[in-house]
N, C-alpha and C positions, 0 to 999 in steps of 0.2 A: 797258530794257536798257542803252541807250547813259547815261544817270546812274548805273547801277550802275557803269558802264566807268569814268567819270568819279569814281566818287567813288572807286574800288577805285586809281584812278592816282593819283589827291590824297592821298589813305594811302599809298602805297610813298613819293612824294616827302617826306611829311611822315616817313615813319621813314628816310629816309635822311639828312635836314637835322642829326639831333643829330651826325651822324658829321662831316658839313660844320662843323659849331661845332667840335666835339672840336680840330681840327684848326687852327680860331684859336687855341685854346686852347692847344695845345702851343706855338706857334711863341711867344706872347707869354711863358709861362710858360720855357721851354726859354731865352730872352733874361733873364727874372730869375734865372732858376736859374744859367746861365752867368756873369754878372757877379760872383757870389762865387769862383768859379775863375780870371778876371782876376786879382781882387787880390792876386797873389802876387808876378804879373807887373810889377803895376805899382810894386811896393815894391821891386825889386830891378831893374826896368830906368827906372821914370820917378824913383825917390826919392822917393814918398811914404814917410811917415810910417805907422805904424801907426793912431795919432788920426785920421789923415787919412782912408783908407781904410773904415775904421769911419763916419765922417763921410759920407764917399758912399752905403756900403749904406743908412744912415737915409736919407740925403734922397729913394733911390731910393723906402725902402718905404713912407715916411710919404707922398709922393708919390702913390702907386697907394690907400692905403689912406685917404685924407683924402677921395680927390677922387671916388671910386667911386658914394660914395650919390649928388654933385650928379649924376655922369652916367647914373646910375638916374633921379631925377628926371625931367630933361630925357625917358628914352624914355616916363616913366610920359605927360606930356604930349601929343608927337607918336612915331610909330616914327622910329627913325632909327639904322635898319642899319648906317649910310655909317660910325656909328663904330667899329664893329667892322674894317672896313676901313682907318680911320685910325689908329687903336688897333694894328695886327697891323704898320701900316706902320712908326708911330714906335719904338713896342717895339724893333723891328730895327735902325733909324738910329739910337735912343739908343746901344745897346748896342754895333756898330760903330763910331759915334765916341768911345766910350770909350777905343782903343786907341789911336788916332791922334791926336788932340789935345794939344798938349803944357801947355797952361794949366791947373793944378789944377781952378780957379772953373768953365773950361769943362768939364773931363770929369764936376764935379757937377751944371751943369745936364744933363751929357748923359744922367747916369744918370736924373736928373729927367723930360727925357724920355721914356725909357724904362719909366721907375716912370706915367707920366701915359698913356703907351699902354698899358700893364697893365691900366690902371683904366679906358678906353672899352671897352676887349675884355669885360671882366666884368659888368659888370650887363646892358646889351643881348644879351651870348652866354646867359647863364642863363634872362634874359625868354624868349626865342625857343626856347631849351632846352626851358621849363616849356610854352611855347603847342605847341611842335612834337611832344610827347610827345603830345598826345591821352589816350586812355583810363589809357597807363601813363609818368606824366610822372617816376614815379622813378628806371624805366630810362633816359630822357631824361635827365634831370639824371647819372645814372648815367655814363653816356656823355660828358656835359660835362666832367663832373670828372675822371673817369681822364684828359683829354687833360692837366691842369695836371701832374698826377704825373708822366707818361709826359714833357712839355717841362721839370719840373726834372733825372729823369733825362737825360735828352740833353743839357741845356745845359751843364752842367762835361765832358761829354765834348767835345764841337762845340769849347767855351771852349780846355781844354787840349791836342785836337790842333790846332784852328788856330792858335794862337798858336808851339806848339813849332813847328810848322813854319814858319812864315812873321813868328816876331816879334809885337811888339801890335800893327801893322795886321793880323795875322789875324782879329781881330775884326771885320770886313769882311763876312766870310762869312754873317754874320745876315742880309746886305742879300737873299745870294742865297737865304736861305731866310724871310724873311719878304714881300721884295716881291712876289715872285708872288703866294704866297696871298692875299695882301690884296687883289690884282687877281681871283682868285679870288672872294674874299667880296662883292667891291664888284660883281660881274658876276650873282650871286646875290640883288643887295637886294632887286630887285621883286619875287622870292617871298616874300623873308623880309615884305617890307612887306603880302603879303596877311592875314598874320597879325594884323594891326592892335596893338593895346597892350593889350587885357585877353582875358581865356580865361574859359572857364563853368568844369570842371571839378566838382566835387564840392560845390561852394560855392553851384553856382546856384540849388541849392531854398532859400537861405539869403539869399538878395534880393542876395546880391553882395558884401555890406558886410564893411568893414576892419575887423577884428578885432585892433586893437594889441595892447592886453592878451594876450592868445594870441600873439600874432608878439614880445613881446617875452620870454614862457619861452620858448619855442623857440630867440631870438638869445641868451638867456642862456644855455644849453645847449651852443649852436654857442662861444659866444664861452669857457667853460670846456674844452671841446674843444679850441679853439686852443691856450690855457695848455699843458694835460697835452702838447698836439702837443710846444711849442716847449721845454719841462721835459723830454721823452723825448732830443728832436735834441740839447739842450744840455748835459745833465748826464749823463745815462746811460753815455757811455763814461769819463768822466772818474771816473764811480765806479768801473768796473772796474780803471780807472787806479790809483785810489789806495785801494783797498779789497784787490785781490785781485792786484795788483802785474802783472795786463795788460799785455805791450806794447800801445802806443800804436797799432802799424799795425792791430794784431789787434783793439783795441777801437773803432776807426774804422770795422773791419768791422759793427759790431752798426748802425750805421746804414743801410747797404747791406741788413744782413736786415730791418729794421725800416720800409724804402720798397717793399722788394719785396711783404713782405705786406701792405703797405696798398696797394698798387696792385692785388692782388688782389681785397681785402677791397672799395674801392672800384669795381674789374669785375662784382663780384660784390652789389653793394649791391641792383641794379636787380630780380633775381630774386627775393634775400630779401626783397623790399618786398611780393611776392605771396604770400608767406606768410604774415609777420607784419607786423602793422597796423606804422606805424611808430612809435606812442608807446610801443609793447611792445617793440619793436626796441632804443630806447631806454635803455628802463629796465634789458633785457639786459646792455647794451654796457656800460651804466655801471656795473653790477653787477660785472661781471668784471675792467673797468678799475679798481676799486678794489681788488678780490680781487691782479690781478694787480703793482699798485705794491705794494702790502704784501707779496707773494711775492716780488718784487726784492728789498728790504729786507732780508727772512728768512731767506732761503734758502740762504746760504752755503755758495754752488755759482755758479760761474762759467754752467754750461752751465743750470742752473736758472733764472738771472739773464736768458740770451739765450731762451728758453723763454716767459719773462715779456713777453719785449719782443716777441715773435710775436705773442702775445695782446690784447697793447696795441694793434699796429697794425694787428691786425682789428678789436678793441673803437672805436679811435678815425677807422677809416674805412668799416666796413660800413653805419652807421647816416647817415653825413653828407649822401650826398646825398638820400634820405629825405627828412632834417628840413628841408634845404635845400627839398625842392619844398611841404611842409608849412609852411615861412616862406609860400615866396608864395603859397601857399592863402589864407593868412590876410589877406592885402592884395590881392584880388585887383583892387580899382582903382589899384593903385601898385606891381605886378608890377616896374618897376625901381628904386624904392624898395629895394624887399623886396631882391631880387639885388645890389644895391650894399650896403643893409648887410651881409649874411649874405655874403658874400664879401671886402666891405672894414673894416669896423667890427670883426666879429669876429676877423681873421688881426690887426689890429693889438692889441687889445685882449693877444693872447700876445706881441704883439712888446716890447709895453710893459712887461706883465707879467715878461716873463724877465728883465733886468736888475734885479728886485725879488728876485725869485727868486735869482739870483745872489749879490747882495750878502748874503741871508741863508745861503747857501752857504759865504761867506768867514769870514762871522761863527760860526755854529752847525756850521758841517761840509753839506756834501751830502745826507747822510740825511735832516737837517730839512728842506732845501727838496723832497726828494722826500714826504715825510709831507705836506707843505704838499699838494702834489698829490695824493697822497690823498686830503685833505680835500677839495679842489672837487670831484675827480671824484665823491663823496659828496653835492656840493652839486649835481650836473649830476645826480645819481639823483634828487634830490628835484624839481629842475625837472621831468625826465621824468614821473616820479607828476602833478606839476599839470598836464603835458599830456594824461596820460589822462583827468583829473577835466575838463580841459575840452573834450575830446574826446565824453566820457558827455555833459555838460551841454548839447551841440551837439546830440547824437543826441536826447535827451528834448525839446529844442523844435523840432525836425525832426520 
């Protein structure tokens, strides 16, 4: 009786822990999301440049997104919680000395910073995400990921009221919202640490073994995800701009509808994982997300066009964390491997991307770089089909 007690209490702690991550998760996220709402600030009261600025966000995100897989690595080795604690810490000090620093050079190591605590918080919060899920690690990772959405929403809010009010050392205020939690996190490691570094999960009848092959369609899936992401946030209102003569404040809005329902769509991931298998899920998403760039395209209707982008931002966030826990399936002895690419490798791979995208926008017009999106997402349908064929092929030697 009293092991039943015990193991019924190790179950509620362990489903309470993805909420504990959620929660680094915002605060690191909510500080990168914030720091594009600074630079507005900082071009009209420090005199940066436009170049300059631009300059910063990169160094921020290549920063988080370079360095992600090493700090994956390092947990696949030993656990080490501590960085999620260090990670939630620096995030916050990067981003408040942003404001306050008057040296160009400094405020881009600061964002640096801040980009390098982004990247401790993510591979070891996903790892422990995937171990702390148990039987249903999608609704786990489910939980992980809504907290990034839920911290970029908040951060240009937090960004623009403290600063309006208090000048660019309002940017301060990250201190009071990231160093607790981190005391927080650091106060939780020896649970996190009973977790150790690898998890059975579905994998175990399968002797354990890393399955690259398989883990790289899947980050090629996520990493086409990303593109379509950073092609929707970039281009989409500037079409209605110059397509259907949109003011500007009112096409600014389709981004606001287009995070809402993917914060949904990602609350809502965890559940849909128990219906459909996730390489089905998949093939879904990607199905619709091409139906629905082509209905952008066509449709020649404004409210048709914002109709499209609802669908998008279910299409491109109900399936994510899914595929995400299905990355580290597949690597289950390098569980932060797995979490630092599918969180750092692929968000860059769009970031690099859109600039490409871009310039054929200047060139061909907007409509080709959105067809261009089409196309992968097309290309993300067929990864999904070889997920299921390797999915079948797993089950017959099972």
């Amino acid at each position: 009786m009293s092991a039943n007690k015990d193991k019924s209490k190790k179950r509620g702690q362990s489903n309470k822990l993805p909420f504990v991550l959620m929660g680094g998760h915002i605060c690191v996220d909510a500080a990168q999301g914030g720091l594009a709402s600074v630079l507005p600030f900082l071009v009209i009261q420090s005199g940066f440049s436009y170049t300059e600025i631009t300059a910063l966000v990169l160094a921020s995100n290549i920063a988080s997104a370079v360095i992600q897989p090493l700090f994956g690595l390092m947990g696949d080795k030993k656990a080490r919680p501590w960085l999620m604690s260090v990670g939630v810490a620096l995030a916050g000090l990067g981003i408040a000395l942003v404001g306050v620093l008057q040296s160009y050079w400094l405020v881009v190591l600061a964002a640096m910073v801040s980009g390098v605590g982004n990247a401790m918080l993510h591979p070891e919060g996903a790892r422990l995400a995937y171990l702390a899920g148990g039987d249903d690690k999608a609704m786990s990772m489910s939980i992980f990921s809504v907290g990034g959405q839920i911290g970029f929403c908040l951060g240009p809010i937090i960004s623009v009221v403290a600063v309006t009010a208090f000048g660019l050392s309002g940017t301060l205020v990250y201190l009071v919202l990231c160093l607790p939690y981190a005391l927080v996190l650091l106060a939780l490691s020896k649970r996190f640490l009973a977790f150790g570094v690898r998890g059975g999960g579905s994998l175990a009848g399968r002797g354990k073994r890393d399955r690259w092959g398989a883990f790289g369609v899947v980050l090629g899936a996520l990493s086409v995800r990303s593109i379509v992401f950073y092609g929707v946030t970039s281009f989409f209102p500037l079409y209605l701009v110059t397509t259907f003569n949109a003011a500007e404040d009112s096409a600014s809005l389709l981004i606001t509808v287009f995070s809402i329902f993917g914060a949904v769509a990602t609350a809502s991931a965890g559940f849909m994982s128990h219906r459909v298998p996730t390489p089905r899920l998949m093939i879904g998403c990607f199905v619709l997300m091409v139906a629905s760039l082509a209905s952008f395209l066509l449709s020649g209707s404004v409210w048709l066009c914002v109709a499209a982008v609802m669908v998008l931002a279910m299409c491109l966030n109900l399936f994510n964390p899914p595929a995400v826990a299905l990355a580290q399936e597949y690597l289950p002895e390098h569980l932060g491997t797995a979490s630092g690419l599918t969180f750092g490798v692929a968000v860059a791979v769009g970031g690099i991307a859109s600039p490409m995208l871009g310039a054929l926008g200047d060139g061909a017009g907007l409509a080709s770089a959105i067809w261009v999106l089409a196309a992968l997402a097309a290309a993300g349908l067929t990864l999904s089909i070889g997920v299921v064929a390797i999915e079948r092929r797993g089950a017959q030697k099972g």
